[in-house]
C-alpha positions as CSV (number, residue, x, y, z in Angstrom):
1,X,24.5,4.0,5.7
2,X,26.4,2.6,8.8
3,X,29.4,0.7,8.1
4,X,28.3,-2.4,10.0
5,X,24.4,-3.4,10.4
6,X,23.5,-7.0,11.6
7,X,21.7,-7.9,8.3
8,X,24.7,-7.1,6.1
9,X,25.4,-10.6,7.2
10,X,22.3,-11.9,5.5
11,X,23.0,-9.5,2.4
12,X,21.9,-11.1,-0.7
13,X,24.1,-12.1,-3.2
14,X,24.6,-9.8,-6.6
15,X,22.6,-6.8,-4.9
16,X,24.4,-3.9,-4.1
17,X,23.9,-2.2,-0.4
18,X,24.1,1.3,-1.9
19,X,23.0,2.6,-5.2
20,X,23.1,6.2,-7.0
21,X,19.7,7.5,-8.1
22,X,18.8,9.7,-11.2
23,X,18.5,13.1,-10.1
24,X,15.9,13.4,-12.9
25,X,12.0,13.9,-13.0
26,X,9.9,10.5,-12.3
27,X,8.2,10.7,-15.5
28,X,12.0,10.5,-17.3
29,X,11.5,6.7,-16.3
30,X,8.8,6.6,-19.0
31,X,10.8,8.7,-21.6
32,X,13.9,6.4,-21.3
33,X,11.6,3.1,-21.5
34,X,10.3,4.7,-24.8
35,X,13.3,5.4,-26.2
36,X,14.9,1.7,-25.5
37,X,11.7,-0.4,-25.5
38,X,9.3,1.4,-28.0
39,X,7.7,-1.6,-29.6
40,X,7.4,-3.2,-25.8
41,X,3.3,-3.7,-24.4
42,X,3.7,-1.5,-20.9
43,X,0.4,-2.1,-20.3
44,X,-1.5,-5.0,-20.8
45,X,-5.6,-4.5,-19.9
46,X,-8.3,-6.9,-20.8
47,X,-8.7,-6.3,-25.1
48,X,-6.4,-2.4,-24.5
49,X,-2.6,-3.1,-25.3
50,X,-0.3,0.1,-25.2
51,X,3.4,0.4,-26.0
52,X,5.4,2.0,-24.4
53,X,5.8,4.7,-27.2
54,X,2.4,5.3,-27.2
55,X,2.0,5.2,-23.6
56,X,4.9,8.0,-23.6
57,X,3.3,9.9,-26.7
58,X,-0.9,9.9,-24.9
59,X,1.0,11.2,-21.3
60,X,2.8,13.9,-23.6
61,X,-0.6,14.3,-25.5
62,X,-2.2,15.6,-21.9
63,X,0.3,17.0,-20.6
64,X,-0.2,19.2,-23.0
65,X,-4.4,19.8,-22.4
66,X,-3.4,20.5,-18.7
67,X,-1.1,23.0,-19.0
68,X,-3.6,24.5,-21.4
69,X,-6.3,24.4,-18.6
70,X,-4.0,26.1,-16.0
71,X,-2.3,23.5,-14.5
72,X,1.1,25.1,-13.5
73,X,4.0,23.8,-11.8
74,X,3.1,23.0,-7.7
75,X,-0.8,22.5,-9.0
76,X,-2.3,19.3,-7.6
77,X,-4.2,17.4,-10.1
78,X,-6.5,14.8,-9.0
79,X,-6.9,10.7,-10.1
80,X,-10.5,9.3,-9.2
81,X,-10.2,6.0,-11.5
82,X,-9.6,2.2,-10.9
83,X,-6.7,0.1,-12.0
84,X,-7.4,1.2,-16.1
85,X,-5.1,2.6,-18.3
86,X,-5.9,6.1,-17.8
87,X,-4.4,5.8,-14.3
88,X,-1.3,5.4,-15.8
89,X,-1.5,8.1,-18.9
90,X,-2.6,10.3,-16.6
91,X,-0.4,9.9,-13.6
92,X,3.0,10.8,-15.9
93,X,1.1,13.4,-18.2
94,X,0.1,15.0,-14.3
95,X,4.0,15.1,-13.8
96,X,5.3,15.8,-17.0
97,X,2.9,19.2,-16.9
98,X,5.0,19.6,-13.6
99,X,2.1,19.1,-11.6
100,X,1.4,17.3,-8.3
101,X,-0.7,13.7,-8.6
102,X,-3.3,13.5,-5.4
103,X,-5.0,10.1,-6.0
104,X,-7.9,9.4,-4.2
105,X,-9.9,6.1,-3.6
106,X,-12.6,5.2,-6.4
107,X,-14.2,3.8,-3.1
108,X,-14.1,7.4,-1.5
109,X,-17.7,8.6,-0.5
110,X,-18.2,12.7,-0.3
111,X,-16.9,13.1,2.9
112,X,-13.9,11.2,2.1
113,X,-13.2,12.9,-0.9
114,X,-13.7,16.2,0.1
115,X,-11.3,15.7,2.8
116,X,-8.7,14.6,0.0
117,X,-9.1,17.1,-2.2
118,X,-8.6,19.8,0.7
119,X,-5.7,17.7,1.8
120,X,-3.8,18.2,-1.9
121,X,-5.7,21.8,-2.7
122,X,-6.4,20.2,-6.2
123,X,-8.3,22.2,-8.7
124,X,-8.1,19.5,-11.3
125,X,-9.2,16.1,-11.6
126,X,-9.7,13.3,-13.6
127,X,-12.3,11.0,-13.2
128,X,-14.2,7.7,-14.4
129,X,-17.6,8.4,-15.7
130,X,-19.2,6.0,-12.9
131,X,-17.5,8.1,-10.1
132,X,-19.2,11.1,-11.8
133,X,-22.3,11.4,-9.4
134,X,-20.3,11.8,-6.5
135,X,-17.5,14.4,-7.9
136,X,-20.6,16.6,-9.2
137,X,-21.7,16.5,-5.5
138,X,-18.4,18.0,-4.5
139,X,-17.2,20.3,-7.3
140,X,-19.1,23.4,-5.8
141,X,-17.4,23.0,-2.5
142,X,-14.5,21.8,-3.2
143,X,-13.7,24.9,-5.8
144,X,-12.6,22.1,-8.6
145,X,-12.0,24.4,-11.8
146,X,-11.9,21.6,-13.8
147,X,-13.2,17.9,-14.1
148,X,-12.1,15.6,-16.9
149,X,-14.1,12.4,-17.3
150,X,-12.7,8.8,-18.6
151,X,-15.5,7.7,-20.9
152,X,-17.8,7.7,-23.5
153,X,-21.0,10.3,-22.5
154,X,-20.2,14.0,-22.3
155,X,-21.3,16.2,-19.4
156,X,-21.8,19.8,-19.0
157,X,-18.8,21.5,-17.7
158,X,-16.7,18.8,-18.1
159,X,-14.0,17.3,-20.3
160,X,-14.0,14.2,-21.9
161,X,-10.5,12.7,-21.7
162,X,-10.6,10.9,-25.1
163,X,-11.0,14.7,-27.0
164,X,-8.1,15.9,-24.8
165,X,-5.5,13.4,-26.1
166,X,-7.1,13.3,-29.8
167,X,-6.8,17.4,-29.4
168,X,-4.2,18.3,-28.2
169,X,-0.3,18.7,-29.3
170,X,2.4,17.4,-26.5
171,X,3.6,19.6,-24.0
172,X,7.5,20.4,-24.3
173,X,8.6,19.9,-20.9
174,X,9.7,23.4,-20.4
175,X,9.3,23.5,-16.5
176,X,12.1,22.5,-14.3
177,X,11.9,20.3,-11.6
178,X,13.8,20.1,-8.3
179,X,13.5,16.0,-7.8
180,X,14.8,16.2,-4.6
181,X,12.6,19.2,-3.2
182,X,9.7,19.5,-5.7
183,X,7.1,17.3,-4.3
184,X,5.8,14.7,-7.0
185,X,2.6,13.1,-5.4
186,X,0.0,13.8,-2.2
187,X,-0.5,10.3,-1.0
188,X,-3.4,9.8,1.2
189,X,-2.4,7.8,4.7
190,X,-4.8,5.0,4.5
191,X,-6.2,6.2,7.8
192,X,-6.0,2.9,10.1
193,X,-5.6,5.2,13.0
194,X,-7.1,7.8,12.6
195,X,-8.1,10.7,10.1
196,X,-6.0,10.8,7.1
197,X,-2.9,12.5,5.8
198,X,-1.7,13.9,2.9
199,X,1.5,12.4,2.7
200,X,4.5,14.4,0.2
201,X,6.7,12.8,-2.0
202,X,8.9,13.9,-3.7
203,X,10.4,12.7,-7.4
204,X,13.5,11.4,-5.7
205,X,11.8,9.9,-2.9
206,X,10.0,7.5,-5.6
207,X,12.7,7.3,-8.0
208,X,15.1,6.1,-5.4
209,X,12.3,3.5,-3.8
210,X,10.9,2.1,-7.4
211,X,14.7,1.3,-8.4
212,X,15.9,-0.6,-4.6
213,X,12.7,-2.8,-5.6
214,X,13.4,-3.6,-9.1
215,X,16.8,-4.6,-7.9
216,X,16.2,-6.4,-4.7
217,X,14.0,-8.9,-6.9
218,X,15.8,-8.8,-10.0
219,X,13.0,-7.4,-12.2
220,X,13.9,-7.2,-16.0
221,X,12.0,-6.3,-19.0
222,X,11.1,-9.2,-19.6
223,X,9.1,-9.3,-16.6
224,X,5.0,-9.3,-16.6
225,X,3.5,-7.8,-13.0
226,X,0.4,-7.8,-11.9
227,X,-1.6,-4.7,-10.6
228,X,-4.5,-6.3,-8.4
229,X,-3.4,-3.9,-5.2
230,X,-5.1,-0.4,-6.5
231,X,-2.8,2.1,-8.4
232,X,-3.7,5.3,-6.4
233,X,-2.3,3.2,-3.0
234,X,1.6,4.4,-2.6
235,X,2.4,0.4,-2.9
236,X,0.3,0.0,-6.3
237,X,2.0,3.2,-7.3
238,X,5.4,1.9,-6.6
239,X,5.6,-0.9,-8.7
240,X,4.1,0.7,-11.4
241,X,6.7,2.7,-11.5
242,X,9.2,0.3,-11.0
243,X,7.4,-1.7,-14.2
244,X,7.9,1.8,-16.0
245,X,11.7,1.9,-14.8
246,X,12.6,-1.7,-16.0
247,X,10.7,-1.4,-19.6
248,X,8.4,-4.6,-18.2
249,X,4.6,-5.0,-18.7
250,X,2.0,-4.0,-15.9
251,X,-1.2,-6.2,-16.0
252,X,-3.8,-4.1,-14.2
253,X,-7.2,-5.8,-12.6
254,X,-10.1,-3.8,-11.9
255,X,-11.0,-6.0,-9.0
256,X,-9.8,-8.6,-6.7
257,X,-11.5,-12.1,-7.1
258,X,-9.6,-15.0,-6.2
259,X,-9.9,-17.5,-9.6
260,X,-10.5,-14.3,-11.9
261,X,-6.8,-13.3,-10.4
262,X,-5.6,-17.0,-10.8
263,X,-6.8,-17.3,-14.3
264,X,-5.4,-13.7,-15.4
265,X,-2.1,-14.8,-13.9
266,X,-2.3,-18.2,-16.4
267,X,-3.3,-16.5,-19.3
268,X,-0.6,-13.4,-19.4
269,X,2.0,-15.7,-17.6
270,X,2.4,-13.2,-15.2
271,X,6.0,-13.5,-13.1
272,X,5.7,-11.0,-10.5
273,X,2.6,-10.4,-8.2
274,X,2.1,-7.9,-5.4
275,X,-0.7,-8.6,-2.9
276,X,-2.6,-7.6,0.1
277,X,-1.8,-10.5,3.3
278,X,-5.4,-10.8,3.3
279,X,-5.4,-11.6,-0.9
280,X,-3.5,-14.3,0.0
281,X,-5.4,-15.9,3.0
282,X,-8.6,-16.0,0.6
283,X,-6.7,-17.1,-2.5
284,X,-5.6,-20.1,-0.1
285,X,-8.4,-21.1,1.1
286,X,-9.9,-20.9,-2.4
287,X,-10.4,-24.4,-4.5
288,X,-9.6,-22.8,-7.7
289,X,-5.5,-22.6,-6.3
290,X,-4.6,-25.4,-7.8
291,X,-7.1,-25.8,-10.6
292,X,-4.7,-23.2,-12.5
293,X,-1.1,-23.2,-14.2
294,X,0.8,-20.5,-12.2
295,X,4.5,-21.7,-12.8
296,X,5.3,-18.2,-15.0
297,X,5.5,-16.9,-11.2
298,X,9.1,-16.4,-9.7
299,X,8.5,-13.1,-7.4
300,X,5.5,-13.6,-5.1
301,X,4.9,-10.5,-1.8
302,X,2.8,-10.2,0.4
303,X,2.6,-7.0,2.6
304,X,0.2,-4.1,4.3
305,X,-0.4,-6.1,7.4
306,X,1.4,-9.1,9.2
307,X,0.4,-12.3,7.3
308,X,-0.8,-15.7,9.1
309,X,2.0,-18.5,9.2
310,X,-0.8,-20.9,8.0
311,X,-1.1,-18.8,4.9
312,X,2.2,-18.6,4.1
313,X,2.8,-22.6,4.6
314,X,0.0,-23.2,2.4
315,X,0.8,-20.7,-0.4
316,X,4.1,-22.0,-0.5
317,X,3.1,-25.8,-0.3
318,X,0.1,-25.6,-2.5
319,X,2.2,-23.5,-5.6
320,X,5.9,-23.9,-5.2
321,X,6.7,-20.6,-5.3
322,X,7.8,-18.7,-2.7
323,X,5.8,-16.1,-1.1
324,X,8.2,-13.5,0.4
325,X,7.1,-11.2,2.8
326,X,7.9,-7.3,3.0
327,X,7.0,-4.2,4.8
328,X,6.5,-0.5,3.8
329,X,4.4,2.7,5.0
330,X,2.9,5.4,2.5
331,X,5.4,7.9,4.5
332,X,8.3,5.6,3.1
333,X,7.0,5.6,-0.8
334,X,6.2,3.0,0.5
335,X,9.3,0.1,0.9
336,X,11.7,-0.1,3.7
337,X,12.1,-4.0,4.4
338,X,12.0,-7.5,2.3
339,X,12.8,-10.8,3.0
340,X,16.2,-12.0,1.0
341,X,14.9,-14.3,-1.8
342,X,15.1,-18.1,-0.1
343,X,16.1,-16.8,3.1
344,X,12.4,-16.0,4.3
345,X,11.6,-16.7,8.3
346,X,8.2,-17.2,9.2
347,X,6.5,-14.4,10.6
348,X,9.7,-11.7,9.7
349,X,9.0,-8.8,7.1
350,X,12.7,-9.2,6.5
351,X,15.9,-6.9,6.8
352,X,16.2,-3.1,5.4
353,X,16.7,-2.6,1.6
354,X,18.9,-0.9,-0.5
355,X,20.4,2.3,1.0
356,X,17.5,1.8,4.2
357,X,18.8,2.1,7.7
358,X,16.4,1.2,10.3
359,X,16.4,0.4,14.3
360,X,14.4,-0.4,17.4
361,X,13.9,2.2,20.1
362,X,12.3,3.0,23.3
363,X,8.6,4.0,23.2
364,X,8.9,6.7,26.5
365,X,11.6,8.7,24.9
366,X,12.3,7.8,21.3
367,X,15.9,8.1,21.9
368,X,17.3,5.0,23.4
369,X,18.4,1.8,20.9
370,X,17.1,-1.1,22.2
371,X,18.7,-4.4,22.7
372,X,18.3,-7.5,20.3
373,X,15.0,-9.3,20.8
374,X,13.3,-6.1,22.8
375,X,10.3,-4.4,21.4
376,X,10.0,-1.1,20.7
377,X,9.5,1.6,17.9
378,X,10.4,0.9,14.4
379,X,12.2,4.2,13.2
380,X,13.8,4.4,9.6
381,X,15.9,6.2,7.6
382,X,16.5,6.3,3.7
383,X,16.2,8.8,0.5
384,X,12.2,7.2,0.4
385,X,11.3,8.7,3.6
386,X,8.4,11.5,2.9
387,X,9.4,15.0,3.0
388,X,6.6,15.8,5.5
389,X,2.6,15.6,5.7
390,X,0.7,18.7,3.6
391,X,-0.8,21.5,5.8
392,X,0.6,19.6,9.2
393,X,4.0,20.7,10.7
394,X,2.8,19.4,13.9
395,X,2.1,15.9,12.4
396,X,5.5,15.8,10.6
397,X,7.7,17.4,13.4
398,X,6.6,14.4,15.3
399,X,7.0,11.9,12.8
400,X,10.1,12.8,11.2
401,X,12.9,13.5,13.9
402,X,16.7,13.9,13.2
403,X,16.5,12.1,9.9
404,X,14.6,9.2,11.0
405,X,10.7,8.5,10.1
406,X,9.1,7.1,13.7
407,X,6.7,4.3,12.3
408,X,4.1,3.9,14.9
409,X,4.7,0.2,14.4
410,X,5.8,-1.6,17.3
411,X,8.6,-4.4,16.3
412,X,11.7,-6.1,17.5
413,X,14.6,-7.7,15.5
414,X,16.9,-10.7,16.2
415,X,20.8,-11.4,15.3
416,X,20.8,-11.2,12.1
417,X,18.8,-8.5,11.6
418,X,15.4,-9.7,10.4
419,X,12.6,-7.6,11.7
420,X,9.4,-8.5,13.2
421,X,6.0,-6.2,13.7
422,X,4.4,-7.4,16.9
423,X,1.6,-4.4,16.1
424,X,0.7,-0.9,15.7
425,X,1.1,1.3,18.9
426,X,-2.2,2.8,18.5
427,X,-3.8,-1.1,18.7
428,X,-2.0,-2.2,21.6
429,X,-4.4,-3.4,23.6
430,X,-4.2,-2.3,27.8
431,X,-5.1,-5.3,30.3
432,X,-5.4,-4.7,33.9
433,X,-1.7,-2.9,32.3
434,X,-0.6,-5.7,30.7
435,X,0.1,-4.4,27.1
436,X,-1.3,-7.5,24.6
437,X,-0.6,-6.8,20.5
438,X,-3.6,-8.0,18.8
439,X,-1.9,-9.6,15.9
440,X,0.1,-12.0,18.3
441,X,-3.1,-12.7,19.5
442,X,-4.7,-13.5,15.9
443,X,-1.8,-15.3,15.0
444,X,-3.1,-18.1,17.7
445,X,-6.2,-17.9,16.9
446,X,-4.6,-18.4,12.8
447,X,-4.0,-21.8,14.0
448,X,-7.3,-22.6,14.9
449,X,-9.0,-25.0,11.6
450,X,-12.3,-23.3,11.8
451,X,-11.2,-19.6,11.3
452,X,-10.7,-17.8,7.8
453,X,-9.5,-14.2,9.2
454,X,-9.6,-12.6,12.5
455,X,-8.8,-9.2,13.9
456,X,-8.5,-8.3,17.7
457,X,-9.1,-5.1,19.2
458,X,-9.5,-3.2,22.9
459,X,-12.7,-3.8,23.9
460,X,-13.6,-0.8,26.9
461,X,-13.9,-2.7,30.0
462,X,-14.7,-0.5,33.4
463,X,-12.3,-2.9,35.7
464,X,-9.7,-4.2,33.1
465,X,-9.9,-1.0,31.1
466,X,-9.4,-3.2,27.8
467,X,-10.1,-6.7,27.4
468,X,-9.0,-8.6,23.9
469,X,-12.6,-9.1,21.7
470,X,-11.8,-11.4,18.7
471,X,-14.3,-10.4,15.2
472,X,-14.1,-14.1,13.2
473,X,-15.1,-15.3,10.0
474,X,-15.5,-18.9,9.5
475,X,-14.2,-20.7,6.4
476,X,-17.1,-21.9,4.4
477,X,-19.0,-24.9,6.4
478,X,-16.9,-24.9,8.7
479,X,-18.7,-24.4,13.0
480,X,-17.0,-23.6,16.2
481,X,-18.2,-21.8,19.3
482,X,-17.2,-19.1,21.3
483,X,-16.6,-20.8,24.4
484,X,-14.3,-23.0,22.1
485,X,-12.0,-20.4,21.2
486,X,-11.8,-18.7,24.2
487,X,-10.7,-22.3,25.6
488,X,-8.3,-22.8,22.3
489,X,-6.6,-19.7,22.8
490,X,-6.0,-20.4,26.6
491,X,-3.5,-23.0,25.6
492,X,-1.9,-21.0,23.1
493,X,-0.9,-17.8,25.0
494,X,-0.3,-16.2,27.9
495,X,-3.4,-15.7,30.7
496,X,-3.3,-11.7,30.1
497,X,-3.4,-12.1,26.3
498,X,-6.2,-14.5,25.8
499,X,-9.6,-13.2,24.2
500,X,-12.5,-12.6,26.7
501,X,-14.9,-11.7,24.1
502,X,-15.7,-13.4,20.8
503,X,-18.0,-11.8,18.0
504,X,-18.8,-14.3,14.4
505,X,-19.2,-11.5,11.4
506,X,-19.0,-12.7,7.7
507,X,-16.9,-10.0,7.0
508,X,-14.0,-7.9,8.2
509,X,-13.9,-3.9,7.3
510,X,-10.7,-3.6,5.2
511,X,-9.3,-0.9,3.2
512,X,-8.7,-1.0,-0.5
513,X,-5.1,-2.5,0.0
514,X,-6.5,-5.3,2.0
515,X,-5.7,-3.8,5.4
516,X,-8.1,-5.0,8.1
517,X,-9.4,-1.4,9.4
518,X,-9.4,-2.5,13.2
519,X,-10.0,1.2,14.2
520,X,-13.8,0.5,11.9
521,X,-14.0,-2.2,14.7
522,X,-13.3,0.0,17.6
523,X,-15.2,2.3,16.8
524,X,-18.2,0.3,16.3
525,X,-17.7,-1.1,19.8
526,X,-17.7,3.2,20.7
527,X,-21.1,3.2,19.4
528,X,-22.5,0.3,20.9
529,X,-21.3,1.6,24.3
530,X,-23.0,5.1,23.6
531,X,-26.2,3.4,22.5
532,X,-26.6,1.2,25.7
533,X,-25.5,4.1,27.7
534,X,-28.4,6.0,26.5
535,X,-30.9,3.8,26.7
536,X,-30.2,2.8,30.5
């Protein structure tokens, strides 16, 4: 870390700039929580409580029935399940065997999870019993030697997961790991601009980034977090393993519905709660916010995509708790910036964390250190940063360059060092070449009283060669036109930025973390281009 940055200014109180991580396995986070906090729930899941004893004794329990079926040091074993215990057993059994966790999407179709599995190489996986259909589609091809199932029918050439942990006697722990080479998960890129990557991470990589969160907020075990982002997303992952880390209690959800989530967070007085932008936006626009008690909350963050100002005003109106905002990338495990607690600016994602260096720089070279208040690319540096994507050198040579991870986000930060995404350089939008970043433009449009969410992309245009098109949902009973918002966001922003095109859908594509998928969007425009093409 440099001597001097402009946020150390900002630096909050009690937390240290610099820590020393464990040079130990990730799974020794669960073995030290079992050893101090035996008796304690780490997993609290609709009627299914689990210490964290026997949390640490059912991982050891299949460890030990994967090394039996092969699973070796380097192998990549695969987690097809929702937010259910089993994620959890199985994720630090996978590691504790010395194997490599490759979670994939329980949303994943074939294609997409063929594409994952020859991403990680994994021969292994374990899967819900609902998912089933669509792994038995894929196991020929995708040469899977083995297929464990989480539930209660048993299948041909399969393994039920209950008979595994009943079965089976704990695996010693006999292979050595390298935390700061061996690579601990295959993390898929949520692919928002393109095809996905397998991301590596290594032990230390998430060791280092679940400990700079639970000390930037303070976690303790006494702490109860919710788990309503999914837990094979790199962010779901990482504060599961900074619950583990702590000794505090993870409350999984299965789904995301707004006074289900509100009611879960009254009855388990939850404290600390992870979300999607987008979780948020609904959840304030929802009657049931104030219908329940939520004052167990003290550590509220929203992240994966720049959230409205409205939403942020509301939230922190409606519930008196502060919603913080943040900032992270699966190729950063995934945390690199947070807002210091009470010390949020609107629209920010807040300074570097712990041990995280970061910087603005030209987009031509990739070189050149911008001034304050310019945009350019946001590169980072820190002991989270990936160690490289699997079967690409290309792909990593270009992303990871003298140290420094090269986002792809295009930002800018001010005096005291508070950073700002004005948007992805793959959305930037090219007027008449003007550039315009979509989510300046939906943050106008934000304002408007009529609009629930928004996303703006590039619409092909043979004179302009991209003109802004606005997709927007309506909150419920609300009406507006489109000549009304292309009017509205005339006196918001400049001429070039405005929206020339305006489509009304009753849903946005998003991604399982609640990332609007504006590439979905763009490439649905493609097709509608092709199809009148064609048929002139």
């Amino acid at each position: 870390m440099p001597q001097e940055r402009p946020w150390f200014k900002v630096w909050p109180r009690k937390i240290p700039k610099t820590l020393e991580y464990p040079n130990v396995p990730l799974y020794r986070f669960l073995k030290d929580s079992a050893e101090k906090h035996p008796d304690k729930i780490a997993i609290d899941h609709e009627r299914d409580q689990i210490s964290y004893e026997e949390l640490d004794a059912l991982s050891d329990k299949l460890a030990g029935a994967l090394a039996d079926l092969n699973v070796q040091k380097g192998n990549s074993v695969s987690i097809f399940l929702p937010n259910i215990p089993e994620f959890t057993i199985s994720y630090y059994a996978i590691l504790k065997a010395g194997g490599v966790v490759a979670p994939v999407n329980p949303l994943s179709k074939e294609i997409e999870l063929n594409h994952t599995l020859s991403n990680s190489d994994a021969r292994t996986m374990i899967a819900h019993e609902s998912l089933y259909p669509i792994v038995r589609n894929v196991q020929r091809g995708a040469a899977l030697e083995n297929v464990i199932i989480v539930g209660q029918r048993r299948r041909q050439n399969t393994y039920r997961f209950r008979d595994l942990i009943t079965k089976h006697a704990p695996q010693p722990f006999q292979t050595k790991i390298r935390p700061k080479q061996d690579v601990a998960v295959i993390q898929c890129t949520g692919g928002t601009t393109g095809t996905p990557k397998g991301v590596m991470l290594t032990h230390y990589n998430l060791i280092s980034n679940a400990i700079m969160n639970a000390h930037w907020f303070g976690w303790s075990s006494e702490d109860v977090v919710l788990a309503v982002l999914p837990l094979y997303h790199s962010w779901g992952a990482s504060y599961m393993n900074s619950t583990v880390y702590i000794g505090a209690t993870l409350v999984p959800t299965t789904r995301f519905d707004p006074e289900s989530v509100l009611q879960l967070v009254e009855e388990k007085k939850v404290t600390v709660w992870y979300g999607a932008a987008t979780m948020f936006t609904l959840i304030t626009n929802h009657p049931a916010l104030t219908k329940y008690n939520l004052s167990s909350l003290r550590c509220v963050k929203a992240g994966a995509a720049p959230i409205p100002n409205a939403t942020k005003t509301r939230w922190d109106s409606l519930t008196g708790v502060e919603l913080i905002l943040g900032y992270g990338l699966t190729e950063a495990s995934p945390e690199t910036h947070n807002s210091p607690p009470r010390r949020v600016k609107i629209g920010s994602i807040g300074i570097p964390i712990i041990d995280t260096d970061a910087k603005i720089v030209d987009i031509e070279t990739g070189t050149k250190e911008l001034p304050l208040g310019e945009a350019g690319e946001l590169i980072v540096k820190g002991p989270q940063i990936m160690k490289g994507y699997a079967k690409s050198p290309k792909e990593t040579d270009k992303a990871l360059r003298n140290g420094w991870l090269y986002t792809g986000d295009i930002a800018r930060m001010d005096a005291e060092g508070y950073f700002y995404i004005v948007d992805r350089l793959k959305d930037t939008i090219k007027y008449k070449g003007y550039s315009v970043h979509p989510a300046e433009v939906e943050n106008a449009l934000y304002t408007h009283p009529s609009i629930k969410e928004c996303a703006v992309i590039g619409k092909p245009n043979p004179i302009a060669g991209e003109i802004p098109k606005a997709y927007i949902v309506l909150k419920k009973g609300a009406t507006t036109t489109k000549e009304e918002l292309i009017e509205y966001c005339k006196e918001k922003i400049s001429p070039y930025k405005r929206i020339r095109e305006v489509e009304f859908v009753t849903e946005l594509p998003k991604n399982t973390a609640g990332k609007i998928l504006r590439r979905t969007l763009r490439n649905d425009e493609s097709h509608r281009k092709a199809r009148q093409t064609y048929t002139t």
